[in-house]
N, C-alpha and C positions, 0 to 999 in steps of 0.2 A: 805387670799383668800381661799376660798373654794377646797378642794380637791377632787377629783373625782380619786377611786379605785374601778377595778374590782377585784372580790372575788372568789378564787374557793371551793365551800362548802367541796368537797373530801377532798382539803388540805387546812385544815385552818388558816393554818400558812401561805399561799400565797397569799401574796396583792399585787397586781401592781398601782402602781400610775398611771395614766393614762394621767391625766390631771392638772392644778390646776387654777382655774377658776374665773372669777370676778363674783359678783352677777348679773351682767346683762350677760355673759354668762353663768351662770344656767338658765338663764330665756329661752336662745337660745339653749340649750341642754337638759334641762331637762323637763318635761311638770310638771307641779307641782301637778298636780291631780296625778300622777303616783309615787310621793314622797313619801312615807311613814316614818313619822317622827318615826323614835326608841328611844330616850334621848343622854342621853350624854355620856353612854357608849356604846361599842361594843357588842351588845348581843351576845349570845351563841345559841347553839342551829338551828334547821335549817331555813333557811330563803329562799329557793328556791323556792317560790311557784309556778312560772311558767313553774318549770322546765327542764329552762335552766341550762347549767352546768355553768356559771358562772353569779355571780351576780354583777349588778353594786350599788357601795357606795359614796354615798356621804358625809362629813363630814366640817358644816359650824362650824370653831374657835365660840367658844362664843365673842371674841374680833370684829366679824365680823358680826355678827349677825345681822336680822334688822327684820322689819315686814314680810318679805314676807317669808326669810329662817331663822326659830331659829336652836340658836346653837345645836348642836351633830348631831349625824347621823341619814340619810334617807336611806334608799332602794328605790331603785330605779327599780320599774315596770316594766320595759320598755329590752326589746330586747339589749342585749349590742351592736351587730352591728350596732343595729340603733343610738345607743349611740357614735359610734366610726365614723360614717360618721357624724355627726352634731358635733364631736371637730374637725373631719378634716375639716369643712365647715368655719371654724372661721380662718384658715389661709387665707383664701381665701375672707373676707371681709376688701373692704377699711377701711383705717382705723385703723385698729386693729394691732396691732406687734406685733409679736411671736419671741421670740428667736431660 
């Protein structure tokens, strides 16, 4: 399943896992135009361009991969807060079980 880390540029050794998501909850959190596929490794380098201090990552397993998300990591464009109320929104759909 896809994971979902925010990243903070200043220290880069700090990744929070945030989430870890099915493909059709990327579809419900992430806007895919906002995705920026990077490969299959972690780049370096900065990657804050909206400059916000924290950046959100997503990372699809090659194992999991399909049409819509290939594998390795995306940046993720998008506002993290905005990001942090649409995974809190998926507790909150029938349906769906969160541990």
């Amino acid at each position: 399943m896809p994971n979902l880390y925010f990243w903070e540029p200043d220290n880069p050794s700090h990744w929070i896992l945030r989430a870890v998501l099915s493909c059709e909850d990327c579809d419900r959190v992430v806007d895919r135009a906002s995705a920026i596929h990077l490969g299959g490794k972690f780049p370096g380098g900065s990657m804050n361009r909206r400059g916000h201090g924290t950046v959100a990552i997503l990372y699809v397993h090659p194992d999991e991969a399909n049409v819509e998300w290939l594998a390795g990591y995306y940046r993720i464009d998008t506002d993290v807060t905005e990001i942090h109320e649409c995974v809190r929104t998926l507790n909150r759909i029938p349906g769906i079980v969160r541990p």
